[in-house]
Structures are given as structure tokens and as C-alpha cells.
C-alpha positions as CSV (number, residue, x, y, z in Angstrom):
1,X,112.9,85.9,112.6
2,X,111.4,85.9,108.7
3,X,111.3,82.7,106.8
4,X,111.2,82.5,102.8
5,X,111.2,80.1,100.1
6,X,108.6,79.4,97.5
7,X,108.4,76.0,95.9
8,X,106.2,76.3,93.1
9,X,102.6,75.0,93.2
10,X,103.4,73.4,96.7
11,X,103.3,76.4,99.2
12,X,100.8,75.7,102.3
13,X,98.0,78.4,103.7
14,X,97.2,79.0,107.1
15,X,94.3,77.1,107.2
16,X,96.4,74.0,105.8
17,X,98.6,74.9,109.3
18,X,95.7,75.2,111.3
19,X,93.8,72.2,109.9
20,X,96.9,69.8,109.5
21,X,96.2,69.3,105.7
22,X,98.8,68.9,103.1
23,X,101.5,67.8,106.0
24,X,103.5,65.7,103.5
25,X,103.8,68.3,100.6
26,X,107.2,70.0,100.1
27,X,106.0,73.7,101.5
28,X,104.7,72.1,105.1
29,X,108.0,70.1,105.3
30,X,110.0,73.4,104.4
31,X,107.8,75.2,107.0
32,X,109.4,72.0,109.2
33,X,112.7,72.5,108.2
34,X,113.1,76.1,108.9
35,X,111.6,74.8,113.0
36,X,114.0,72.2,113.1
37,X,117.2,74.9,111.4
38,X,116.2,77.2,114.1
39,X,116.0,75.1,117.4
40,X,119.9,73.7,116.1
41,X,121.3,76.9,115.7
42,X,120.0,79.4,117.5
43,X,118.4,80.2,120.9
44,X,116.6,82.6,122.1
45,X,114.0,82.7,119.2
46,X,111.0,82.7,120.3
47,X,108.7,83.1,116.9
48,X,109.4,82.5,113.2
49,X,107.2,84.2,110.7
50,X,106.8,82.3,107.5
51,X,105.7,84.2,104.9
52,X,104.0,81.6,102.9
53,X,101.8,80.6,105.7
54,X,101.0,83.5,108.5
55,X,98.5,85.9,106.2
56,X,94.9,84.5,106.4
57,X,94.5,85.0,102.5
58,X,90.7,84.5,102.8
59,X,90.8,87.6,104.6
60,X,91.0,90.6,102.3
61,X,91.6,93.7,105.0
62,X,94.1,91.2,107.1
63,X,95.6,90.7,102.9
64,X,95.9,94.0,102.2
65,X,97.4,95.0,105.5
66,X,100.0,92.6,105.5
67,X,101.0,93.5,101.7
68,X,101.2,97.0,102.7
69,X,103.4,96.3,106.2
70,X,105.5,93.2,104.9
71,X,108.3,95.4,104.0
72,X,108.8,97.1,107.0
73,X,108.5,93.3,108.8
74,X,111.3,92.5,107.1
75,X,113.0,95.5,108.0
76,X,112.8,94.5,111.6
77,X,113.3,91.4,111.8
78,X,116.5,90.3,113.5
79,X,117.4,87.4,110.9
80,X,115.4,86.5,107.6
81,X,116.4,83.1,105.9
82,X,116.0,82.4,102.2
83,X,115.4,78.4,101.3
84,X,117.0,77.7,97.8
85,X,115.5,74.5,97.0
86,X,117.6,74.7,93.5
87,X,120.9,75.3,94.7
88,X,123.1,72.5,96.5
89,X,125.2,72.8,99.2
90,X,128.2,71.8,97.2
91,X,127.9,76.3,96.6
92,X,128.2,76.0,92.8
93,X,127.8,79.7,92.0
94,X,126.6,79.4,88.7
95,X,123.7,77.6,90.4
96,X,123.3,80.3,93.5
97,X,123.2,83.1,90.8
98,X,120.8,81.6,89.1
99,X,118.3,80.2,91.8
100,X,114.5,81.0,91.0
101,X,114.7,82.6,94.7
102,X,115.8,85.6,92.5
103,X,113.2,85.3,89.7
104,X,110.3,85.8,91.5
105,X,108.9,89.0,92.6
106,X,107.9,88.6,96.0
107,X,111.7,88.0,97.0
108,X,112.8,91.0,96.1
109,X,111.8,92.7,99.7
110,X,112.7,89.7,101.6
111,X,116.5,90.4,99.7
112,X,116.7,94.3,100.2
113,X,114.6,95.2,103.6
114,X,116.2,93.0,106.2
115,X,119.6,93.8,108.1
116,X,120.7,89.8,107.4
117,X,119.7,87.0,105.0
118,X,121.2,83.7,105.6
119,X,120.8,82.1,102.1
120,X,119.8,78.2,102.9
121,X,120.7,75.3,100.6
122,X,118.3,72.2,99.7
123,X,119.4,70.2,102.1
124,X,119.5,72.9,105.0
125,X,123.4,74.0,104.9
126,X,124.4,78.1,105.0
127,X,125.3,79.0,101.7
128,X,126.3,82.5,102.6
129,X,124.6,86.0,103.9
130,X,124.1,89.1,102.6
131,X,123.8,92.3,104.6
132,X,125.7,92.3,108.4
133,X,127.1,88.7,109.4
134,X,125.2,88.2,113.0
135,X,127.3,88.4,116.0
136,X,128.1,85.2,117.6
137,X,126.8,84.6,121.3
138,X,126.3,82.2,124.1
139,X,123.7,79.6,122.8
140,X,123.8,80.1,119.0
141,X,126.5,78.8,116.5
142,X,124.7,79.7,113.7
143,X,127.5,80.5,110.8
144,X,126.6,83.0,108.5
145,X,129.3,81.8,105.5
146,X,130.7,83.9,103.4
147,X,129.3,87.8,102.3
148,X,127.2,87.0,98.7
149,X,126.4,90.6,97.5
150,X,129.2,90.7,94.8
151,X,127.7,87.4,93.2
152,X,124.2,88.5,94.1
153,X,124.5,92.1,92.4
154,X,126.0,90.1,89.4
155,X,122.3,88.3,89.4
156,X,120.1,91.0,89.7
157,X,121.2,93.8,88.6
158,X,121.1,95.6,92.1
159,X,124.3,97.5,93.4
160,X,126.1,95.6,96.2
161,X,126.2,98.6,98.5
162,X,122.2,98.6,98.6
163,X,122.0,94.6,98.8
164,X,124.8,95.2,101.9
165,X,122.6,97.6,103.5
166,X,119.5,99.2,102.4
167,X,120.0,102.6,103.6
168,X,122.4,102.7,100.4
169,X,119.7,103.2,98.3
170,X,118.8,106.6,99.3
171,X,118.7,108.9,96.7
172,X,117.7,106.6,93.8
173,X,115.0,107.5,91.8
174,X,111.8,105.2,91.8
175,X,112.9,104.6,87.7
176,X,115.8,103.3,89.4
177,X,113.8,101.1,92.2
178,X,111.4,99.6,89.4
179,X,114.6,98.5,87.2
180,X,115.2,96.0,90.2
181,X,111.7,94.0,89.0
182,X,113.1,93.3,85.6
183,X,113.6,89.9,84.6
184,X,111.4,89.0,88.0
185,X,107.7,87.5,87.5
186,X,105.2,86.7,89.8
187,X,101.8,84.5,89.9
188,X,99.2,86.9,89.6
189,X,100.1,90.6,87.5
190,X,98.7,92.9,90.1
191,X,102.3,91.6,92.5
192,X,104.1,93.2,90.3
193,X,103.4,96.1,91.8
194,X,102.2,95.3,95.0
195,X,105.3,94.3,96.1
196,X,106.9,97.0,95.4
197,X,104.8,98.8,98.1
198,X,107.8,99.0,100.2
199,X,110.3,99.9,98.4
200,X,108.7,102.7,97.1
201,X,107.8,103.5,100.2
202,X,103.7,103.9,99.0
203,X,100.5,102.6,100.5
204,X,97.6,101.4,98.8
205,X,94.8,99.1,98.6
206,X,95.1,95.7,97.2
207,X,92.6,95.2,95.0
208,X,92.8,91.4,93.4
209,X,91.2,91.5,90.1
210,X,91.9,95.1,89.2
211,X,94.7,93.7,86.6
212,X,98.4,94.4,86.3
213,X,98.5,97.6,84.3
214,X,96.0,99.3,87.0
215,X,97.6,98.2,89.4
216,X,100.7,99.7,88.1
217,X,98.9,103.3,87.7
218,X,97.4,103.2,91.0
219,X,101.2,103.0,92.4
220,X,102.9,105.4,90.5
221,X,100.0,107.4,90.7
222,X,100.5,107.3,95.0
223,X,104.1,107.9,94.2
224,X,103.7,111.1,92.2
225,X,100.9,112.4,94.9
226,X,103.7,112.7,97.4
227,X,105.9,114.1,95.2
228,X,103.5,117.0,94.3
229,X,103.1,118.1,97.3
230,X,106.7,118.1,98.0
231,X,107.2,120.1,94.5
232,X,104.6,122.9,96.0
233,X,107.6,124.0,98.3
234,X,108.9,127.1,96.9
235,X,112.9,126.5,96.3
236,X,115.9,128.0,95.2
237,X,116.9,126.9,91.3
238,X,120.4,125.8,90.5
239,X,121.1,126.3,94.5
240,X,122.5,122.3,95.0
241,X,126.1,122.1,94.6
242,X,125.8,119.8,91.6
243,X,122.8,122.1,89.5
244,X,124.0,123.2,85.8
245,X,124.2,126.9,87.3
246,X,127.1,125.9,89.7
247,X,129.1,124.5,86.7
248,X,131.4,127.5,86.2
249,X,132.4,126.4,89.8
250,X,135.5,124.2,89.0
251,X,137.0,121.8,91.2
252,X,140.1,121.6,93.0
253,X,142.9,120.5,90.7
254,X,144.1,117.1,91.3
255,X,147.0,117.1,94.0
256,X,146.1,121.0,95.2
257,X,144.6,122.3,98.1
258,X,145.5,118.7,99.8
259,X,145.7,119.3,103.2
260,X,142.6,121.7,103.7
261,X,140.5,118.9,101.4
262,X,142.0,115.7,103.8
263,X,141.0,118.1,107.0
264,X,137.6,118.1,106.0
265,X,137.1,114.3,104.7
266,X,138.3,113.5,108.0
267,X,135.9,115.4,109.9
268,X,133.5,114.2,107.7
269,X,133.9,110.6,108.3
270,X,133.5,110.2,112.1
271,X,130.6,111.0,114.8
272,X,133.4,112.1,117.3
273,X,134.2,115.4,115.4
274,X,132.2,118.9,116.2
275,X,128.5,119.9,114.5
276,X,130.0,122.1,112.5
277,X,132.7,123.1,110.3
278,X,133.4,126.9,108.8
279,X,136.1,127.4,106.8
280,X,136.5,131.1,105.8
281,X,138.6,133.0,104.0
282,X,139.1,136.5,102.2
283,X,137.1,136.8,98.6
284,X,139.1,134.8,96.1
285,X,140.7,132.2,97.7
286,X,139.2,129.4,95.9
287,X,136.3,128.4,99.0
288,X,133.8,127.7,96.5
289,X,136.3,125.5,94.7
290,X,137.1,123.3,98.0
291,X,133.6,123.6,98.4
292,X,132.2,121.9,95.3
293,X,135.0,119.4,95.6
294,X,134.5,118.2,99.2
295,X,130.9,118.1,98.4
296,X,131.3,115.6,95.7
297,X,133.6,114.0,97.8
298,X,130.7,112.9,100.3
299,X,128.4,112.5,97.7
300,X,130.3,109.7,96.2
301,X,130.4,108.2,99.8
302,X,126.9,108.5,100.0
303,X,126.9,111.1,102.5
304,X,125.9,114.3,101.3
305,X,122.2,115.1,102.5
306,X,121.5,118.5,101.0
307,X,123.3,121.6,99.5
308,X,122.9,125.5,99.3
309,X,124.8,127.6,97.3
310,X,124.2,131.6,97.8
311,X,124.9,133.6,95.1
312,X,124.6,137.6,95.6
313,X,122.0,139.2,93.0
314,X,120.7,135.4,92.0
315,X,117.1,135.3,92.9
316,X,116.0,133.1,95.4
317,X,120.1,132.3,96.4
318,X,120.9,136.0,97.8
319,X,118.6,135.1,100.7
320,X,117.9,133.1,103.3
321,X,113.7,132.8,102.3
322,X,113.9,130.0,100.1
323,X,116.7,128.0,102.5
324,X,115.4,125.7,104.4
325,X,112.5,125.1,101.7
326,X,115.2,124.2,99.1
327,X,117.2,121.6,101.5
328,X,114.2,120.0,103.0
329,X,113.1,119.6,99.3
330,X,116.5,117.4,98.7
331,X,116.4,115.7,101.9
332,X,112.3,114.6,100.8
333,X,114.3,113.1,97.7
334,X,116.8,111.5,99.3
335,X,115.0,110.3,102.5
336,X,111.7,108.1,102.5
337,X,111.8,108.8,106.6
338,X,112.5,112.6,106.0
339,X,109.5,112.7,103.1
340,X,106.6,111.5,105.1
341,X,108.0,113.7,107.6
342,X,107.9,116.7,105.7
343,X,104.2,115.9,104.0
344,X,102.8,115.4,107.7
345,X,103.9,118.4,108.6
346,X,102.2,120.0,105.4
347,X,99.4,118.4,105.5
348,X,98.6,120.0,109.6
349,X,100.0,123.6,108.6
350,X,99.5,124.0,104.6
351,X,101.2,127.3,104.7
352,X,104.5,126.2,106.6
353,X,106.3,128.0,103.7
354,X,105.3,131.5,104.7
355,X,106.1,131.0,108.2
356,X,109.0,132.3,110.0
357,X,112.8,130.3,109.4
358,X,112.8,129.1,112.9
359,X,108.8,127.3,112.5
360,X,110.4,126.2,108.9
361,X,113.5,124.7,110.0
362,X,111.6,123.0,113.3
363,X,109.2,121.3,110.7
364,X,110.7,120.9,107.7
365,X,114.8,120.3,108.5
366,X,114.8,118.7,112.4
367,X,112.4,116.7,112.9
368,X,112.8,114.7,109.3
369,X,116.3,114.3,109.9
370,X,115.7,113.2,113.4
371,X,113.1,110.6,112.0
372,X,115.9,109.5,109.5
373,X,119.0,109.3,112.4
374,X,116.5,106.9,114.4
375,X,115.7,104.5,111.3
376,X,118.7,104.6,109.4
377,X,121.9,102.3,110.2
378,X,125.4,104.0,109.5
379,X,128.6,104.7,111.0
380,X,129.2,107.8,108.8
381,X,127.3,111.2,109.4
382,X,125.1,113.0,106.8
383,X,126.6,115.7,105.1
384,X,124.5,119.6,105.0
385,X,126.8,121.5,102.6
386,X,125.8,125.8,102.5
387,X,128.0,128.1,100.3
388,X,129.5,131.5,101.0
389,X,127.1,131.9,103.3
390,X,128.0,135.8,103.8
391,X,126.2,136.4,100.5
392,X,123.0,136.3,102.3
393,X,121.6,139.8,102.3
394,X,120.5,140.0,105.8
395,X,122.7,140.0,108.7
396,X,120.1,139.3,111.0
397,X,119.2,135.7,108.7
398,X,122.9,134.8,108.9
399,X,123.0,134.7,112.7
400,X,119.3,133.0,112.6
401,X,120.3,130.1,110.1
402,X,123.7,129.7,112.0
403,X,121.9,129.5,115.2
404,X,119.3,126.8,113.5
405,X,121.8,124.6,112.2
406,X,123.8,124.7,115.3
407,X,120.6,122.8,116.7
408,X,121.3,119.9,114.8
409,X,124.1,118.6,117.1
410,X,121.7,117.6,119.7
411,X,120.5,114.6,116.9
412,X,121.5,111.6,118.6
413,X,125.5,109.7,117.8
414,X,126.3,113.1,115.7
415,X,125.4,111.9,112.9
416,X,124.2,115.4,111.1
417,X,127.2,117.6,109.8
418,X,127.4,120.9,108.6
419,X,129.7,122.4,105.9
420,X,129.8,126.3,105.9
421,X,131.7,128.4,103.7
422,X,132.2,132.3,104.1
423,X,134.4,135.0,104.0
424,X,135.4,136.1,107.8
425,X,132.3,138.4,107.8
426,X,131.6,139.7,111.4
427,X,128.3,139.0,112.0
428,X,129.1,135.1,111.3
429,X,131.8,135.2,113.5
């Protein structure tokens, strides 16, 4: 259980805690408030963890550790409460949207990271939640009110599927992760960045003193290292589904191919359904088409994990070499789990690359997507889209890649898919 709320200027320290000092200021009786909240409503609880006042500031290794890890703290705690000392429990909305709570910097991972946020008025009344209402049991009548991400989004800026669940926000760029901060300010201009640790999924020293702008270059500066050794994967240009070179691909028109298009969104939308699904057909008969349009189907649901389109005579696509390189390239992208996946696995065999497709997919394909099944919350499965697959140049790669992919059903609650597209070629069948 995470507690938050800063009130300016009057936030205690640990050692005020430990020593009993500043008892009657407004941060030790909102440290109070949150005890008393909690033994009302809930049971069961046996620790709270109050941001403001359970990092030893005076210690700079315990400081830095706890900056770096806070995010992921939030991430598992079971409840995280947000004190509005602004807003009344009367739930004027122009009043909720415009709390300090989401000014200030520091809030931003206690908003995004957790699973639930009960939002708590001045004088200790639910406002509302954001993220999954908690489930009712024996002992506990804590009421969650009503679902705020629609008036929260309209506040900062931050799409309501991400505030709803943070495993939405897979696939944004970090350009798109730092626009969150706008408008946000914090007390000292190296948290600016530092608290973006998390959500940019980077680690690095804090360093007090160093001043906002380096602070700044030292993150980015982690971000990009990452990435570079991502880029250093040798991968198939214009292979996604969505690349310029697929363009000439159309899409289905609107009320054709209907049946064929609601078979697959339907397999595509449940766990129950098999690994994988082929659909073939003779050369011409628009598979690319259903292809691209499916494909952009899940990608608007947020479920479409990676692409490859072969293409015969198109270097790097008229082979299966630069497969598995090219998806675990998109799935680095898309997934923070699936990247430091991937670079671990680089960093012990720095040649993966030139190794055989079975090592690659093992390393750079399985294990990250088993490292995102176990740390992502969803009902829907993740989407792995390959093309005309019969335009591969090897027989004997087609039945290894089917083979490798087939692997993929053993992830746990089915939650990896895989779209294949071919003619009926017999060494796929």
C-alpha cells in the first residue's frame, strides 16, 4: 500500500518520524490520516509506504536507490492513494482537474505505475479511482467511486487508456513519455528528470547538484545507449506491415472480405483460441490485402507485437536471416520488459546475430516475450503478424520458423498469437 500527497513546505523526513519532531505540522497529520483511512477501510494491510517520509534523504546510496526503484514500487503495490489537500469532497471537477497533485512532477509515477489510485479529498472522503476498481472482500469496504481517467486525461494531457492501465503505453516513443512532464514542476531541476527514471525505463545515478540540463543529458543519454545497441541488430527494411515500402499493399475495401476479416478479429481477441492461424490461398487472392488490414486492425487495439512481410527478390525480406532480428527489433520498441531482455542477451553473446535461427529465436523472440507475458496485465493476446510466408527462399527455413513460432503456445494464458499468410505451398503444410 503507497501513500502520496505533498503539501508544500510542510512535508516531514524520516528522522522527523523517528524523532517525533514536527508532529503538529500538516505533512505528520497527513501521514496520520492515511493510518487512521486505512485501519477504517481496509484490513489485512499490514504496511503503508509513505513516500514523503520512508527514504533516509541524508543517505545518498539509500537516495539514489530508492529514486531509481520507486517506479517499479509503485508498480506493485496493491493500492496507492493520492491526498488532494485542494480539492473538497463536494467532487467539483473543475477543482479535481485542477489540483496541484497534478502539477508537480514527482506525481506523475505515483498516477501512471500503480494498478489502482484512490484519489482522497481534504477531508479524507474517495473522490474516485483511476486504473482497476479493487474487488470488494470480507473485512474491507473501501469504495473506490467513480472511474476518473476521462477528467484526468482532460488535465494532463495523458491518454485515458495509459492512465487506465499502464501497459497501454507500449509503443510510445520516449518524445512521447517526456510530453507527459509539461506543464509539471518540481523543487529542485535535476527531478525533472529523475523522475522520469521509470517511465523511461533507465537507471542512473542521482547526482544532487549536477543541475537540470545535465541531468537531462545524462538520461537521454542512458536512453539512447540502449537503443544503440538494439539498432546494431541487422534487420529487414520496409519489412513491418505499416513501412512506406508496404504502401502499394491496399486494404480491404470497406464491407468486403467481411467474414474472413471478423474470423480473424475473433481469434484474435480471446486466449481460448489456437497459437496459430494460417490462412492460405492460391497467388492473387487478395492475402496480403486481408493481411495489412487485420494487422491494423490489432494495431489499433493495441495488440499487434511485431510484423514481417516477405517479399521474393527484396533483400533482406526473401529470407528467413534477418527474421527474428527484425521482430525482436519491434518487440525492443514496443516492450521495456522485452528490451532489457534482448540487451542481456547481447551483452553475454555479442554475436547472437550470426548464430543459428533456433539460438536467435530462443534469445531474442521467447524469452522477451515470456518476460513481457509475466509483467504485463491484459485480457487480449499479442499479435505476431508474418506475410506470405512461402516467399521465403529456403524450404528448409519455412519448416524451421514454423516450428519456432509454434513454440510460442507454451507462454503462459495464450497470450502470444501468430498470423501467417501463404499460398498452400507443401512444405508449409
Amino acid at each position: 500500500m503507497d501513500v502520496s500527497g505533498w503539501i508544500e513546505g510542510t512535508e516531514v523526513s524520516l528522522q522527523d518520524v523517528q524523532e517525533g519532531r514536527n508532529s503538529s505540522s500538516a505533512g505528520y497529520l497527513k501521514v496520520l490520516g492515511f493510518r487512521e483511512f486505512i485501519k477504517r477501510n481496509m484490513e489485512g494491510i499490514d504496511w503503508l509506504w509513505v513516500d514523503t517520509c520512508c527514504i533516509n534523504k541524508l543517505d545518498a546510496s539509500e537516495l539514489s536507490e530508492a529514486i531509481n526503484s520507486m517506479f517499479e514500487w509503485y508498480r506493485n503495490a496493491h493500492i496507492c492513494l493520492a491526498y488532494l489537500p485542494d480539492v473538497s469532497a463536494g467532487l467539483d471537477l473543475d477543482a479535481l482537474r485542477g489540483s496541484d497533485w497534478f502539477k508537480r512532477g514527482w506525481t506523475l509515477q505515483e498516477l501512471l505505475a500503480p494498478r489502482t489510485v484512490l484519489f482522497i479529498t481534504r477531508d479524507w472522503r474517495v473522490a474516485g479511482h483511476k486504473g482497476y476498481a479493487p474487488k470488494r472482500s470480507s473485512g474491507q469496504n473501501l469504495f473506490a467511486g467513480a472511474p476518473l481517467e476521462s477528467i484526468i486525461a482532460q488535465a494532463t494531457g495523458i491518454p485515458e487508456d495509459v492512465l487506465h492501465d499502464y501497459g497501454h503505453s507500449q509503443g510510445l516513443s520516449v518524445q512521447e513519455r517526456l510530453g507527459w512532464l509539461e506543464n509539471r514542476t518540481t523543487s529542485r531541476t535535476e527531478d525533472m528528470s529523475y523522475c522520469l527514471l521509470g517511465i523511461l525505463d533507465a537507471k542512473m545515478v542521482v547526482n544532487y547538484g549536477e543541475g537540470g540540463d545535465r541531468a537531462r543529458r545524462r538520461l537521454l543519454e542512458d536512453v539512447n545507449k540502449d537503443d544503440q545497441a538494439i539498432r546494431c541488430l541487422d534487420v529487414a527494411r520496409g519489412a513491418a506491415f505499416n513501412d512506406r515500402d508496404n504502401e502499394q499493399v491496399s486494404d480491404c475495401l470497406v464491407g468486403t472480405r467481411v467474414g474472413i476479416l471478423g474470423q480473424i478479429a475473433e481469434w484474435g481477441s480471446t486466449a481460448q483460441e489456437e497459437c496459430i492461424f494460417w490462412l492460405s490461398g492460391m497467388a492473387g487472392t487478395g492475402k496480403s490485402t486481408i493481411f495489412k488490414t487485420v494487422a491494423q486492425t490489432f494495431s489499433d487495439r493495441n495488440q499487434m507485437a511485431a510484423s514481417f512481410c516477405f517479399k521474393r527478390g527484396e533483400a533482406g525480406r526473401d529470407s528467413a536471416s534477418l527474421l527474428f532480428t527484425t521482430l525482436s527489433t519491434q518487440l525492443a520498441q514496443k516492450f521495456p520488459e522485452a528490451k532489457r531482455s534482448i540487451l542481456a542477451a547481447l551483452s553475454v553473446q555479442p554475436e547472437l546475430q550470426q548464430k543459428g535461427l533456433k539460438v536467435q529465436f530462443e534469445n531474442l523472440i521467447l524469452q522477451p516475450l515470456q518476460r513481457v507475458i509475466l509483467s504485463t496485465r491484459r485480457d487480449a493476446p499479442w499479435i505476431i503478424g508474418i506475410d506470405a510466408l512461402d516467399e521465403c527462399d529456403k524450404d528448409a527455413d519455412v519448416e524451421l520458423v514454423i516450428n519456432q513460432l509454434s513454440r510460442l503456445k507454451d507462454i503462459p494464458s495464450g497470450h502470444v498469437r501468430i498470423l501467417i499468410t501463404s499460398r498452400p505451398e507443401l512444405p508449409i503444410r
